[in-house]
C-alpha positions in Angstrom: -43.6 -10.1 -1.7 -44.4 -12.2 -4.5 -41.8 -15.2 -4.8 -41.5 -14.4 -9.1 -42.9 -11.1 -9.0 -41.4 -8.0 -7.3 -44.4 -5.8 -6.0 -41.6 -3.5 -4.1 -39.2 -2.0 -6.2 -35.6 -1.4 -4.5 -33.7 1.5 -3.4 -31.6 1.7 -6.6 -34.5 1.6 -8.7 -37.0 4.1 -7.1 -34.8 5.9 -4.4 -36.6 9.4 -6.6 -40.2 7.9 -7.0 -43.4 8.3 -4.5 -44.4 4.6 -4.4 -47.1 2.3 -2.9 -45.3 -1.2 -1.4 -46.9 -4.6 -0.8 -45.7 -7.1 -0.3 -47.1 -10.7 -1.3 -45.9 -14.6 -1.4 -46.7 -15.9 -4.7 -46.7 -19.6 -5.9 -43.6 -20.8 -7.2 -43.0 -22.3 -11.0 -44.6 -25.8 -10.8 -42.7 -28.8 -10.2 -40.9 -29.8 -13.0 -38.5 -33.2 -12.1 -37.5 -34.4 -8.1 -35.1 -36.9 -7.4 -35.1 -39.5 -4.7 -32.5 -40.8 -2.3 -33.3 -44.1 -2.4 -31.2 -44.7 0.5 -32.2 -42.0 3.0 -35.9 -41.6 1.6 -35.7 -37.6 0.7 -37.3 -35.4 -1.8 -35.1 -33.6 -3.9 -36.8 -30.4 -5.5 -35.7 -28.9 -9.0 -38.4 -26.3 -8.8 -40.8 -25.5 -6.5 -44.1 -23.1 -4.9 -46.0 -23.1 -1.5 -48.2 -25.6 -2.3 -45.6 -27.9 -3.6 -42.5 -26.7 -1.0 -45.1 -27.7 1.8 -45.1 -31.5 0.4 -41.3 -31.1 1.7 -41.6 -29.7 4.7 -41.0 -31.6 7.8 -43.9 -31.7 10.1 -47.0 -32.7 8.0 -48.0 -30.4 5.0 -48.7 -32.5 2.0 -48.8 -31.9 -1.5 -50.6 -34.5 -3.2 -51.8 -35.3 -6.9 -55.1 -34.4 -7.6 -56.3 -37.7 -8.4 -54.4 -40.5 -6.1 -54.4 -44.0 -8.0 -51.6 -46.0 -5.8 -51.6 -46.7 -2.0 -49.2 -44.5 -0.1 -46.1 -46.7 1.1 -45.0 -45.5 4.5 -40.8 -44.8 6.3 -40.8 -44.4 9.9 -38.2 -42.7 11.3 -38.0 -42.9 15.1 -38.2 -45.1 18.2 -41.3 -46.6 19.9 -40.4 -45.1 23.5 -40.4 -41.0 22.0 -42.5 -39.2 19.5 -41.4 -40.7 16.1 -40.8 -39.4 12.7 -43.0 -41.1 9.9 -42.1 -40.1 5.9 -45.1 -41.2 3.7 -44.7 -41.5 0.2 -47.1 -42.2 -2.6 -45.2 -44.8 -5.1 -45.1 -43.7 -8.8 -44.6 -40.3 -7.7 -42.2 -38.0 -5.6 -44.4 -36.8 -3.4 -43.6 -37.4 0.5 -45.1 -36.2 3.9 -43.1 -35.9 7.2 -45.2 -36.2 10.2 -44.1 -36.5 14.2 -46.2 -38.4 16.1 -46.0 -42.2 18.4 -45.5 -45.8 17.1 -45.6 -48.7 19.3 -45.9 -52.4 18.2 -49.0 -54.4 17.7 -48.6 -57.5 16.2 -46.3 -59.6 14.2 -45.0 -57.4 11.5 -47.4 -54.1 12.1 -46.9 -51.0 14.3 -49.6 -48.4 15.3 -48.7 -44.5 14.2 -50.8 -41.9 16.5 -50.5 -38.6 15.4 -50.9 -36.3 18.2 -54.5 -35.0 17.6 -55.7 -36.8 14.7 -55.9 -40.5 15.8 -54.2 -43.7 14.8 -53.0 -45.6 11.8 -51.4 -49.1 11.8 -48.7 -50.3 9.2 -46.7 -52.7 8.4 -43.0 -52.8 8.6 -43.0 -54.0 5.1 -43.5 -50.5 4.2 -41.8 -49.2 7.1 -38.9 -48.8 8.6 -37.7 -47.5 12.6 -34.6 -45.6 13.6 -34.2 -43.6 16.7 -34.3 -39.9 16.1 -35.2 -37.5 19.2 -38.0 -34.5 18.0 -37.7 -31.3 18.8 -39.8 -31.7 22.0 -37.5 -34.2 23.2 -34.5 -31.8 23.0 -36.5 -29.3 24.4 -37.1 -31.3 27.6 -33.3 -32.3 28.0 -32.4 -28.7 27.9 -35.1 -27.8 30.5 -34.2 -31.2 32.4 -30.4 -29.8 32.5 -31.6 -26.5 33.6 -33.6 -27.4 36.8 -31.0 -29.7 37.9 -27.9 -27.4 37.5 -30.5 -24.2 38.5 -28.6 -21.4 36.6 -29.3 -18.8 34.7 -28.3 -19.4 31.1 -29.3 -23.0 31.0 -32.8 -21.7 31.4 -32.3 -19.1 28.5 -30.8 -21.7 26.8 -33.4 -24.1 26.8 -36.1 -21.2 26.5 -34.2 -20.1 23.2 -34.5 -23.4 22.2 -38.4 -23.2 22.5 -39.0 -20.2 21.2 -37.2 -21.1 18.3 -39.3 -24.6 18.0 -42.8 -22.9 18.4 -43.2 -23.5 22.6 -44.3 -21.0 23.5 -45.5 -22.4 26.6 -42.3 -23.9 27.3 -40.7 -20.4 26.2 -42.7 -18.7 29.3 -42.3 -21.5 31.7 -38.2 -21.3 31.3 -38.0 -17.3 31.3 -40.3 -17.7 34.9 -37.9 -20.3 35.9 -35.2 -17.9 35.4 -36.4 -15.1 36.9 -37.1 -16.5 40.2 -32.8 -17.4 40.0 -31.7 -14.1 38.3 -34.8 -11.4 38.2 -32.2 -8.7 37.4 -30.3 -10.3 34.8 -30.4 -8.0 31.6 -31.7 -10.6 29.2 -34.5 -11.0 32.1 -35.0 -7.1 32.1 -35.4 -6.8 28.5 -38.4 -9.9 28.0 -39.8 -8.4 31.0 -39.9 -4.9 29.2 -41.0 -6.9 26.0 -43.7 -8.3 27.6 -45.0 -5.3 29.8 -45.2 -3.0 25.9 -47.3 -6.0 24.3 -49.3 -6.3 27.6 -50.4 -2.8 27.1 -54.2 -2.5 25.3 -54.0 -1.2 22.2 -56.3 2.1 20.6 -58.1 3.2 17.9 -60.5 0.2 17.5 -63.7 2.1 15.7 -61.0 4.5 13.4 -58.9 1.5 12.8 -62.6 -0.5 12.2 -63.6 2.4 9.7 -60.4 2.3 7.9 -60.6 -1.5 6.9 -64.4 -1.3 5.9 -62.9 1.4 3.5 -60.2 -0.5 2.4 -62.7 -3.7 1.9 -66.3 -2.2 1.0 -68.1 -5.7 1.4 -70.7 -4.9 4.1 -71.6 -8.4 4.2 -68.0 -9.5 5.8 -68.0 -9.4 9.7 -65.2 -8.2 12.2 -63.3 -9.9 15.1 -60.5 -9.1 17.7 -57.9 -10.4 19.3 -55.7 -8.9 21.8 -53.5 -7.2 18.6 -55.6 -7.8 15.5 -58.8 -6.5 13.7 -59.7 -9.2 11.5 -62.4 -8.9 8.4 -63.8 -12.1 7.2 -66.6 -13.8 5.9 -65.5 -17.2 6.8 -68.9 -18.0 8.7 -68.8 -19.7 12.4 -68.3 -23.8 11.6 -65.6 -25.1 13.5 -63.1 -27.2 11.3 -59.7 -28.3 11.9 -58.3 -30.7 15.0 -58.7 -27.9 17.6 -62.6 -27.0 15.9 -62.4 -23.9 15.8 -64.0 -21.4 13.3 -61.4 -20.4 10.6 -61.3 -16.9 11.6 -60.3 -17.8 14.9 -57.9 -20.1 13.8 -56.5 -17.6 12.0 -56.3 -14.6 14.9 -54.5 -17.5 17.2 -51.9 -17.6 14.5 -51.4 -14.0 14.5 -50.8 -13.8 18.1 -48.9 -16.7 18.1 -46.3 -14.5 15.4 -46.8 -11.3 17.6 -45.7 -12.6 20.4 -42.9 -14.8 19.1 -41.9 -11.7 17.3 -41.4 -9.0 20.3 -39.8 -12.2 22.4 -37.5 -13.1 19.9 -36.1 -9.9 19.4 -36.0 -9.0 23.1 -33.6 -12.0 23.7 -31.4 -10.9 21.3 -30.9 -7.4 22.7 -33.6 -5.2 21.6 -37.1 -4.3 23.1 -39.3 -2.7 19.9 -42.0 -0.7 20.6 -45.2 -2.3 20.0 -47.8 -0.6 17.5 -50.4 1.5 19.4 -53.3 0.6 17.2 -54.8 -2.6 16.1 -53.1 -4.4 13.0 -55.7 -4.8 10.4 -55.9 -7.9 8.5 -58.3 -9.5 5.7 -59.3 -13.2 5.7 -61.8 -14.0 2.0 -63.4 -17.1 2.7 -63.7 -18.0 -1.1 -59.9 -18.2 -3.2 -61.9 -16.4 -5.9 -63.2 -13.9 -3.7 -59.7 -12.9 -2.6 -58.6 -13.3 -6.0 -61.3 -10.6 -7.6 -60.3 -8.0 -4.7 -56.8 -8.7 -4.9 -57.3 -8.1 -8.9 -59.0 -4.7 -8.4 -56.0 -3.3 -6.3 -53.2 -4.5 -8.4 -53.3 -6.6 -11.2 -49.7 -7.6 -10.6 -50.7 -9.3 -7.5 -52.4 -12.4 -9.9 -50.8 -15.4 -8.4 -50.1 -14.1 -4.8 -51.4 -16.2 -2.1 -51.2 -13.4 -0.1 -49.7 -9.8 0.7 -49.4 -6.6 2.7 -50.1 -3.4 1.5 -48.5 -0.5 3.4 -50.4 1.7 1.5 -53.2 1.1 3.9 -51.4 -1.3 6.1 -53.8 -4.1 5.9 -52.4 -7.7 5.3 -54.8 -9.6 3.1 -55.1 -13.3 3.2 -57.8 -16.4 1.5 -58.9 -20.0 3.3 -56.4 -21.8 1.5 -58.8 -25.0 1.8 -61.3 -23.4 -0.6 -59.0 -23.5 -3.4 -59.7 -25.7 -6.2 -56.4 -28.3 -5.5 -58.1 -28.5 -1.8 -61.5 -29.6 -3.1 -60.2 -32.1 -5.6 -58.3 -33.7 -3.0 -61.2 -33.7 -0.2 -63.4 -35.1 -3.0 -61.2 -38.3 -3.7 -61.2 -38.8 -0.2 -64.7 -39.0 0.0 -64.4 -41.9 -2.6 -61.7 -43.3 -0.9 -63.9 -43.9 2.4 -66.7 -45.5 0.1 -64.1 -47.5 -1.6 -62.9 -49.2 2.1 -66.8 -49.4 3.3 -66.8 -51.0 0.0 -64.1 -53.4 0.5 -64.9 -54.7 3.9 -65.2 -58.6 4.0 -62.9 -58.8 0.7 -59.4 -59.3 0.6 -59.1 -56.3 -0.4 -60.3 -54.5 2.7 -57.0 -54.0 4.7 -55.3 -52.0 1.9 -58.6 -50.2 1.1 -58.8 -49.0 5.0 -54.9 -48.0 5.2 -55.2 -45.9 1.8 -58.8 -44.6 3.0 -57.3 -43.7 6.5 -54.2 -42.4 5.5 -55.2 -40.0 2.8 -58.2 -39.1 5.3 -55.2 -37.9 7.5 -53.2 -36.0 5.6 -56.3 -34.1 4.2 -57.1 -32.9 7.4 -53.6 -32.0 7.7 -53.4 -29.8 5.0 -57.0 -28.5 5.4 -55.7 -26.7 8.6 -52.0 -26.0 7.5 -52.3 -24.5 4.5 -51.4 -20.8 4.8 -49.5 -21.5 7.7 -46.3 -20.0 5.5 -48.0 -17.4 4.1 -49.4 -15.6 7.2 -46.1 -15.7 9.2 -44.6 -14.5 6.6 -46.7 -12.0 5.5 -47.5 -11.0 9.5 -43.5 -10.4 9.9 -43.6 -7.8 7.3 -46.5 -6.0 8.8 -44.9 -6.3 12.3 -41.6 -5.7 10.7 -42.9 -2.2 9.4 -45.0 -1.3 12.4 -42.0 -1.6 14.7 -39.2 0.7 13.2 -37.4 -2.5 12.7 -38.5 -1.8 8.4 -39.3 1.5 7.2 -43.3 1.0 6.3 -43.9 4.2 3.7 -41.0 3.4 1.5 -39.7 0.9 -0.4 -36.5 -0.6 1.1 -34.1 -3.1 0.3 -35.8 -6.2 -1.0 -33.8 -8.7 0.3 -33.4 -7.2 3.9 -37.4 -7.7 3.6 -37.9 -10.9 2.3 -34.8 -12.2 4.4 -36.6 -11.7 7.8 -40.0 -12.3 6.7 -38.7 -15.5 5.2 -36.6 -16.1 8.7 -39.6 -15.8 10.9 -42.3 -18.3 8.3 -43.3 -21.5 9.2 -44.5 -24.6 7.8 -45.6 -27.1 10.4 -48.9 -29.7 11.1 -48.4 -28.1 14.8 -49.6 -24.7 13.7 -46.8 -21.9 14.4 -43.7 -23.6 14.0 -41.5 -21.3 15.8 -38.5 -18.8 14.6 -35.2 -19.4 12.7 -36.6 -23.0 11.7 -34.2 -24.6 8.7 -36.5 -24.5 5.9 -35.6 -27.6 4.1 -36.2 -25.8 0.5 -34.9 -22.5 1.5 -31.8 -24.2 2.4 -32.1 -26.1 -1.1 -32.2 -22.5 -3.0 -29.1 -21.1 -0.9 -26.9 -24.2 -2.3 -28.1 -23.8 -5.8 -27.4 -19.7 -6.3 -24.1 -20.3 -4.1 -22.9 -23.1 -6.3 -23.8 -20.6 -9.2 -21.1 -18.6 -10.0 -23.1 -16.0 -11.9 -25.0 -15.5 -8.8 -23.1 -16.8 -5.3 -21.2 -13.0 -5.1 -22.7 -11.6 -1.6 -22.5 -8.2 -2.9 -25.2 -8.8 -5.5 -27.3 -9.7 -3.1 -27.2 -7.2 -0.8 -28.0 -4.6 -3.2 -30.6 -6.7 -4.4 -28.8 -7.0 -8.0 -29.7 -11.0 -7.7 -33.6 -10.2 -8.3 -32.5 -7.8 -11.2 -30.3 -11.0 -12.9 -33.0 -13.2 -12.1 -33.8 -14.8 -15.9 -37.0 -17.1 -15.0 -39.2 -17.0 -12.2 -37.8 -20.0 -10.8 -34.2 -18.2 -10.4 -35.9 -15.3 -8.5 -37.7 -17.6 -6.3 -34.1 -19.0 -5.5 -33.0 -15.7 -4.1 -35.4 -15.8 -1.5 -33.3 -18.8 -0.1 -30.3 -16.7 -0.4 -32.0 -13.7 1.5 -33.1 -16.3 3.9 -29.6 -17.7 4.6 -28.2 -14.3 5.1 -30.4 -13.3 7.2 -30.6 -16.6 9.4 -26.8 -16.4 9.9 -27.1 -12.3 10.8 -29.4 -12.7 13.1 -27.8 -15.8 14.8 -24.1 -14.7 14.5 -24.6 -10.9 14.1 -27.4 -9.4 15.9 -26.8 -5.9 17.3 -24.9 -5.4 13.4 -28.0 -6.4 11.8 -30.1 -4.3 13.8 -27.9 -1.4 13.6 -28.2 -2.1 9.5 -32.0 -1.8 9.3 -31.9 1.5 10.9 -29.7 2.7 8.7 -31.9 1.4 6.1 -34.6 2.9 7.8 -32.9 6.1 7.7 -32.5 6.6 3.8 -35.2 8.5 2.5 -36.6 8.4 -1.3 -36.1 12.2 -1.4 -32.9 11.9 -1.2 -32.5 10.8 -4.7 -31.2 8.2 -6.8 -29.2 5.3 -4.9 -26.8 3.3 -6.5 -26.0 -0.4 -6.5 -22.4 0.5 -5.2 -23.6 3.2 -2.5 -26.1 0.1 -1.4 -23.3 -2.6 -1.1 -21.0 0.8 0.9 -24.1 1.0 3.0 -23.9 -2.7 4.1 -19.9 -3.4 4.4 -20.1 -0.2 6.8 -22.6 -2.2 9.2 -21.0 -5.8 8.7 -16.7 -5.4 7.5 -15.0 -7.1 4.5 -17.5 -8.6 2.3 -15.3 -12.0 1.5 -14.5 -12.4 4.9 -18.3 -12.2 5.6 -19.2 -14.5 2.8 -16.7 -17.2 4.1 -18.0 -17.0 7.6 -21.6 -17.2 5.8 -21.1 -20.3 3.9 -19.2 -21.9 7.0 -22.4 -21.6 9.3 -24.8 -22.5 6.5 -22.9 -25.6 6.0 -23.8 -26.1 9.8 -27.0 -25.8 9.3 -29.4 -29.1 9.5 -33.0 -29.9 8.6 -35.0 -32.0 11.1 -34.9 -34.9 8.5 -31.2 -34.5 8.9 -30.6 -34.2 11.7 -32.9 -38.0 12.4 -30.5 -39.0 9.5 -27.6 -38.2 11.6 -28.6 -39.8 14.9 -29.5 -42.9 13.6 -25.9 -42.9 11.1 -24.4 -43.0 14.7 -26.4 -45.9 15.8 -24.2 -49.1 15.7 -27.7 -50.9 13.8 -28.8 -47.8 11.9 -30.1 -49.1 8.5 -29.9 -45.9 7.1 -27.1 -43.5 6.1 -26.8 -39.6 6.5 -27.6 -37.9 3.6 -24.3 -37.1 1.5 
């Protein structure tokens, strides 16, 4: 749903009404001030969108100006022996980058920083500085370490939760194989087996399913593909972009699975084995931002702004190459100037700091070029899935928040293409602290019966909720499971015909499933306070270093 602008009106509001949902993520207000921590090197947003959130994220998508005028000064977190955290940040502005990737020493004062498919940079440790701060991959490999020496059971779950939630899906398959071979009749083991027999299963329908999106797009000029799951439309032509070259459209279909599968695992580990759609999901890709934009524009006019959406009307999820927008070809253009500039440098003094901003920016570009939409598919692909699965009704209009909670719970936004499930989204987390410190807002029972997007005065504010939803949701799924589940269906089971629904039959309808709302509410805010970005959590290894130079974040 549009992030700012509700395309799915709630319960309350058209509980009596036939209505047509989509859903959509649509750019926040634009940045108005950030702060930064001059100790600990972090980007404070007061106001964000998913162009801008994804210059905060923590594995490599970059927001930059339009036109760059100052080198880009460089922070690495991380240690020489492990996959390192860098920070880049360009100086006059607030705009920073986290990457993961390998630094190693060169030379008196200068490291090397290899990015793990897009080459090398050197810097200097003027402009940089090294702590020791274990990735995500590293914890992973512990857990899995732990699990082949001790050989049981839960230690492999453990350690394939772990990678599940990080995006290894590999890993994720390698530990649930380890585990069957010590347990094969474990319940947990039955379940992912089930899981994966259902999504193993061909799916049907591929010429009706075919005919239905020609109808829904008319464009006879855009082409079809298939993956196992999906029917994609496109006309994103065959060039092969991107560190992995491969054709956007493909690119695209690898995500897709990528959520499918993460989607029917995750919730199999938990306790429940869905039942996978029969036919194909259908899916839109525009190769042109004002292609998608024009289409988008004849379904709905309300969807101006979206970056994308999905329409249950016809159940088609529509999506644009984010790299053709006009942002991405400003920024790719000064590039291009960037590299003449260094080829122009060379023999000058000037030709070291002309290669390291040429190189750098060259980097990042790429990095966003790919990354993009990484957010807005996952998220828009969990509402899709989420209504094709019983777990969301998909021919009403439900409960906002319960669908932009879980949508927002399974999104990504990672340089290493799907990040995984549950991942602490730095800005999410940012929104939760501001509506809970809020006393007009931080009352659990206005959001549950979605009065927080009614309240909302700006768009910023009902951007803001989605954090909220998104905490809620985090700690229900983590802390709550079978509850949750046993909540959608009940949301499920509410039918528009049934009349008007009021905000208090809405918050009855949720302390039936979950108890006493302030008990809930303190448990809530207990576990969110637990809750730590990557960036945070490098923070907080290196604080217990006995040489760490810098502090955990207050």
């Amino acid at each position: 749903m549009p992030e700012g602008r509700s395309q799915a009106r709630t319960l309350a509001q058209t509980a009596s009404q036939t209505t047509q949902s989509r859903t959509a993520i649509e750019s926040y207000p634009t940045i108005e001030t950030l702060s930064i921590d001059p100790l600990a090197n972090c980007l404070t947003p007061r106001g964000s969108s998913p162009r801008e959130r994804k210059a905060l994220q923590l594995r490599g998508i970059v927001h930059l100006p339009r036109m760059l005028t100052a080198c880009l000064a460089a922070l690495c977190l991380g240690l020489a022996a492990h996959a390192d955290f860098v920070v880049y940040r360009l100086p006059g502005t607030q705009v920073t980058v986290l990457l993961e990737g390998k630094t190693k020493g060169v030379g008196q004062g200068t490291f090397e920083y290899t990015h793990p498919s897009l080459g090398t940079l050197i810097f200097s440790h003027e402009t940089a500085l090294v702590i020791k701060a274990p990735t995500k991959l590293e914890e992973y490999r512990r857990l899995a370490n732990v699990a082949r020496q001790e050989q049981r059971f839960d230690d492999y779950i453990q350690a394939a939760r772990f990678a599940l939630r990080s995006g290894f899906l590999d890993e994720f398959r390698e530990c649930c194989n380890a585990a069957y071979k010590i347990q094969p009749d474990h319940p947990t083991m039955l379940r992912l087996l089930e899981a994966r027999k259902r999504i193993k299963q061909p799916v049907i329908g591929w010429e009706s399913s075919e005919l239905q999106l020609r109808d829904s797009v008319p464009i006879p000029s855009m082409k079809l593909a298939r993956s196992d799951h999906y029917l994609l439309l496109h006309d994103t032509g065959s060039n092969k972009v991107g560190r992995r070259r491969q054709s956007r459209w493909q690119s695209r279909l690898d995500l897709l699975e990528k959520v499918y599968e993460s989607y029917f695992m995750k919730f199999a580990l938990e306790g429940v084995v869905l039942e996978p759609p029969k036919e194909p999901m259908k899916v839109v890709l525009f190769g042109k931002e004002q292609d998608y934009v024009s289409y988008s524009q004849q379904r709905d006019p309300s969807l101006i702004g979206a970056l994308g959406y999905w329409s249950s009307e016809d159940n088609v999820a529509v999506f644009f190459d984010q790299g053709t927008t006009q942002r991405m070809r400003d920024l790719e253009q000064h590039s291009k100037e960037l590299q003449r500039n260094k080829m122009r440098a060379r023999g000058t003094v000037q030709a070291k700091d002309a290669a390291y901003l040429a190189n750098t920016v060259e980097l990042l570009v790429k990095l966003t070029r790919e990354d993009d939409d990484i957010e807005v598919v996952s998220h828009e692909a969990t509402h899709q899935l989420a209504g094709n699965t019983g777990i969301m009704p998909r021919d009403q209009i439900a409960l906002r928040w319960a669908h932009e909670g879980l949508a927002s719970y399974f999104e990504t936004s990672s340089d290493a293409g799907w990040g995984g499930i549950g991942a602490v989204n730095e800005n999410r987390l940012k929104s939760y602290y501001r509506v809970s410190s809020d006393p007009r807002r931080a009352d659990i029972g206005l959001l549950v019966c979605d009065g927080l997007f009614d309240i909302a005065r700006n768009q910023q504010e009902e951007a803001e909720v989605y954090g909220q939803a998104w905490g809620l949701t985090h700690f229900l799924m983590e802390r709550h499971f079978e509850k949750l589940i046993g909540y959608y269906r009940k949301i499920s089971e509410i039918q528009i015909n049934q009349g008007n629904i009021t905000r208090g039959q809405l918050v009855a309808l949720f302390t039936d499933s979950f108890g006493d709302l302030r008990t809930l509410q303190s448990q809530w805010h207990a576990y969110m306070r637990e809750l730590k970005t990557d960036l945070d959590r490098a923070r907080s290894q290196a604080a217990s270093q006995p040489n760490s130079q810098i502090p955990p974040a207050p």
